[in-house]
C-alpha positions, 0 to 999 in steps of 0.5 A: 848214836844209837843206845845209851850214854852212860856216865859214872861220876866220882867212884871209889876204888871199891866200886867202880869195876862192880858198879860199872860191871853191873851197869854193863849187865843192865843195858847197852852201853855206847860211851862211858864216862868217869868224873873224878874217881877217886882212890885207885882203880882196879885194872882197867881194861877196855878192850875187852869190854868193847870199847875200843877208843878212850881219853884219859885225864889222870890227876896223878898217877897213870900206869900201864899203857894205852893198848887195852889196860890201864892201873889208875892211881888217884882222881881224873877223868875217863871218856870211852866209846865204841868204834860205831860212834864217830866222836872227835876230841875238842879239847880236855883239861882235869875238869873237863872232856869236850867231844864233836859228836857225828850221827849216822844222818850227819848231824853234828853235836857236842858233849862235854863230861864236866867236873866242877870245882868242889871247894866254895871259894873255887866255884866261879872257876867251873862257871868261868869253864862253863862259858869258855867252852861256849865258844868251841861250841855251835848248836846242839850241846849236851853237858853231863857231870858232877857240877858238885852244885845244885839247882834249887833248895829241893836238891839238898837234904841237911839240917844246913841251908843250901847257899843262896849265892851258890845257886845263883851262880850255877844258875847263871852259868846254865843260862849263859850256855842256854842250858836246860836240865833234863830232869831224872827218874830215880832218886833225888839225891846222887851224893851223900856224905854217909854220916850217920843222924843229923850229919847226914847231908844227901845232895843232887850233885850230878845231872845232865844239861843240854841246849834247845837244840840238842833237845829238839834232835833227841827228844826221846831221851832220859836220864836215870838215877841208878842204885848206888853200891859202895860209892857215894854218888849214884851212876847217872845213865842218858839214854839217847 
């Protein structure tokens, strides 16, 4: 692939044509992906941005149709790509998009746009996908999303404690994958519950994860944190 992943995660309906269009301006952009936007999309139209090849996962209602626009309604999850990029669907359910990828030497790997459950007592069930999707999986693996979990007790900004069991739960299905995070540049935190004073919680909800040997082919890579606009999650941009 040559240029930038870039993968939008959790908008509004208010922000989600003026992030992407800004994004756009920004850089150069080869795939996009949107991880449970919720409210109702502007109409969305991707030919005319190029991208010619797109998955979509509604969670409600989808009009319009597949020839170059769509109105969404309500939350899912969206994966668009150029035609320069040789990328083949896997599988998919409403919390994930599993995707072979084909670089121009021939080199094969895999990416995965991840949603994770956001309700506690539904947590397990994205580490339970996290290790089903292992086994479709050969070598070099990059996995980016909202996993709607942090890491460590640095990823969350509260007056309320991180739960100890949550991270170690996350943790453990990172190691399962032999995940690795790849770290940011940026601002720390890509959530925020915009409560004002001692309401306030901000956390690292969206990251990307890759294996050894995803790193060892793209050793070049980044990830950025981007300036948020009227959404509460901050754009997360992978160059490759």
């Amino acid at each position: 692939m040559n240029g930038d992943f870039w993968g939008s995660f959790y908008y509004s309906s208010l922000s989600f044509d003026i992030e992407c269009d800004d994004v756009r301006q920004a850089t150069y952009l080869d795939v996009e992906a949107v991880m449970e936007s919720l409210g109702t999309f502007r109409r969305l139209s991707w030919k005319s941005l190029a991208f010619l090849q797109l998955i979509l996962v509604a969670r409600e209602d989808l009009e319009g149709d597949l020839c170059g626009s769509v109105c969404y309604l309500g939350g899912g999850l969206a994966l668009l790509w150029k035609d320069d990029v040789v990328m083949e669907l896997i599988n998919f359910s409403p919390n994930h998009i599993l995707m072979k990828v084909t670089e121009e030497d021939g080199f094969i790997w895999f990416f995965t746009g991840f949603y994770g459950w956001p309700e506690a007592q539904n947590k397990e069930k994205s580490w339970q996908l996290l290790k089903h999707l292992r086994s479709f999986v050969n070598g070099a693996w990059l996995c980016a999303g909202d996993f709607n979990a942090i890491l460590n007790s640095t990823e969350k900004l509260s007056l309320w404690p991180p739960n100890s069991a949550e991270i170690d739960a996350f943790r453990c299905g990172l190691d399962f994958c032999n995940f690795e995070d790849l770290g940011f540049r940026g601002y720390t935190y890509t959530w925020s519950n915009k409560r004002p004073g001692e309401a306030n919680t901000k956390l690292r909800l969206d990251r990307a994860v890759a294996t050894m040997e995803w790193r060892a082919k793209f050793q070049m890579s980044t990830v950025s944190h981007l300036p948020p606009h009227a959404s509460n999650h901050l754009p997360i941009l992978v160059h490759v």
